[in-house]
N, C-alpha and C positions, 0 to 999 in steps of 0.2 A: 504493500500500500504506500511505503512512503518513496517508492520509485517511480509508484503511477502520480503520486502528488507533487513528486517534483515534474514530471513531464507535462502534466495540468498546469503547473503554476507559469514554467515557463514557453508551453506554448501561445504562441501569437493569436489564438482564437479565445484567449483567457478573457473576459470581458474586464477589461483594466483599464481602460481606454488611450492604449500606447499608440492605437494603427491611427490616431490623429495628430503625433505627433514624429515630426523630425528627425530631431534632437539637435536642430541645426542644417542640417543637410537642404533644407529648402533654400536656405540663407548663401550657403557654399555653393549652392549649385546659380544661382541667381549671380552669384560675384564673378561666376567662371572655374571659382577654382574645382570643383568636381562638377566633370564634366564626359566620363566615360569609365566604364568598371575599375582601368587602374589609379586613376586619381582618386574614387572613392575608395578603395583598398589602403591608400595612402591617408586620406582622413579616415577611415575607419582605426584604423593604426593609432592615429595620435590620440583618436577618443578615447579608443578601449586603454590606454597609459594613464591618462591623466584623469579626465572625470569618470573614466570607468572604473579606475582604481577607485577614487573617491569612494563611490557609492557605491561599490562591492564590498569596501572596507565597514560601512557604514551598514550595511545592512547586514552582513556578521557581525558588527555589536551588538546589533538592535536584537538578532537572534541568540544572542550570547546569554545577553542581561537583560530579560523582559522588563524586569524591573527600573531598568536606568532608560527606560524608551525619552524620558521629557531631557536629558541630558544629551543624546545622542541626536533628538531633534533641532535641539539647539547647536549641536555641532556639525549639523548638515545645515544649518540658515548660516554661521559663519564662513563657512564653505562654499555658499553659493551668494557670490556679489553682485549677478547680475538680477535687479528686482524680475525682469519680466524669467527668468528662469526659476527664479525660487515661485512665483506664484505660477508656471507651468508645475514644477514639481510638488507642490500642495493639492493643484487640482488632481493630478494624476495619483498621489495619495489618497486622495478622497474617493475616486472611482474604484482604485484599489480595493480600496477597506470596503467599501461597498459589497463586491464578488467576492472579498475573502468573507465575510462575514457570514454571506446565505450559503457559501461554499462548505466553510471549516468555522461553522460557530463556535466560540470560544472567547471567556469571560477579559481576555486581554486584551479581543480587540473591539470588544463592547467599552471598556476603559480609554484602551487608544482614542475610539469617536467623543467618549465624555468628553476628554481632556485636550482636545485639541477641535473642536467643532467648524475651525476653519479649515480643517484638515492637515494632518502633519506630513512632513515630506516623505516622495515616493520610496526612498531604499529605508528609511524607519517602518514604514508600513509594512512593506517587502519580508525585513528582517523579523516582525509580529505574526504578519501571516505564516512565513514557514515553520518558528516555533509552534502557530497553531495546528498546522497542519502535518507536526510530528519528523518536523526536517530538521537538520543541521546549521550551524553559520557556515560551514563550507556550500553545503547549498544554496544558501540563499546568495553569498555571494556570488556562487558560479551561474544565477538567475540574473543576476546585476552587473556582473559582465558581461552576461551573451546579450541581455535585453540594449547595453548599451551600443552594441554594434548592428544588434541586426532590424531594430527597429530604426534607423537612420539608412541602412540597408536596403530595405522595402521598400522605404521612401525614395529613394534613388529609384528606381524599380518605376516608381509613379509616374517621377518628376520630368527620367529623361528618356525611359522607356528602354532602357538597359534590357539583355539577354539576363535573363533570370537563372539562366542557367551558369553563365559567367559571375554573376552576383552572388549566385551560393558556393561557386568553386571558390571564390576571393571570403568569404565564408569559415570556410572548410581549413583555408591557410592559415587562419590565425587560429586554428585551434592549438596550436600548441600554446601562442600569447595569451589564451583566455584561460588556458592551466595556469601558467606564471602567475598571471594577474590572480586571478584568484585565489593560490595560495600565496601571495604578498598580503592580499585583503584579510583572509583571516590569521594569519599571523601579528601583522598590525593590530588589528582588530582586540586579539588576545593579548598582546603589549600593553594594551590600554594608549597607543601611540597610533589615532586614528591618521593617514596621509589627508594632505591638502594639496595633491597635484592640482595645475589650477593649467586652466585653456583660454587666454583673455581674449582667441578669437573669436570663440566660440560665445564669450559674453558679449562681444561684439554685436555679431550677426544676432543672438538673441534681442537686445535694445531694438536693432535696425526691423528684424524682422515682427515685432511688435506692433510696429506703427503702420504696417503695408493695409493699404484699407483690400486691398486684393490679395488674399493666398491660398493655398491650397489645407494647409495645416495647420493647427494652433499654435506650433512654438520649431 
């Protein structure tokens, strides 16, 4: 059960509502800079390093320490400078906890919705649900770095009409990087020494792509 709930949680038909968003990729694509499978392979690359680590790391704490969720929320708002990404990451929390709740009820993330009614951020949520749902922090992180690459992935997929089939081979490459990454994220994680790899292009194109009165996705 907790192999079919990890493939639950991080498949892309999980009603969580990621297939609205990005994670940037609208933004990079509109600037020029991804602009055919290997230029996204090359941002998918910097994502899953930096804010993939982030929030891989962050959501093995969150499954670490159910009890420290308000500490680690706050240590994912410090982490995200750019306001329109931390209020993508709150909504996407909120959708979250939504499907985890009628999915894997469970009294912690009935508290999670108390105590945070604006919704807390998506890898605290992440890191709640998998403890509810009988997973690991090695899981939940390795759900928070694949979600970081392959949902910016699909988007490409949309945006430029990419071979889908080219998009999951580039995919498939970084599978060893998403093993790295993820055992980085829960070693930190269990340090008590969360990373703050930071992507200021990426807060960039979030601002920019904020204001577009035309786009295809929310963030």
């Amino acid at each position: 059960m907790m192999v079919a709930a990890l493939l639950l949680l991080a498949d892309g038909r999980f009603p969580a509502g990621g297939h609205a968003h990005s994670g940037g990729a609208e933004a990079a694509v509109r600037s020029g800079r991804v602009h055919d499978h290997l230029s996204m392979g090359a941002f998918l690359t910097g994502r899953l390093h930096t804010t993939g680590l982030t929030t891989a790391a962050l959501a093995a704490a969150a499954a670490l320490d159910p009890g420290g969720l308000a500490a680690v929320d706050e240590a994912a708002d410090a982490r995200t400078p750019s306001p329109a990404q931390r209020a993508a990451s709150r909504r996407l929390g909120r959708q979250l906890l939504r499907a985890a709740r009628a999915t894997w009820p469970h009294p912690l993330l009935d508290e999670l919705k108390a105590h945070h009614p604006g919704g807390a951020h998506q890898p605290v949520v992440l890191g709640a649900t998998a403890h509810a749902a009988g997973l690991t922090p090695t899981d939940a992180a390795a759900v928070a770095a694949y979600e970081s690459v392959n949902g910016p992935a699909t988007a490409c997929v949309r945006l430029l009409g990419l071979d889908p089939y080219q998009v999951t081979a580039q995919l498939a490459r970084l599978g060893p990087a998403l093993d790295d990454v993820t055992a980085r994220a829960v070693e930190a994680a269990r340090a008590g020494e969360l990373p703050a790899a930071s992507a200021p292009l990426l807060d960039v194109y979030a601002e920019q792509h904020s204001s577009w009165k035309v786009r295809l996705f929310a963030s």
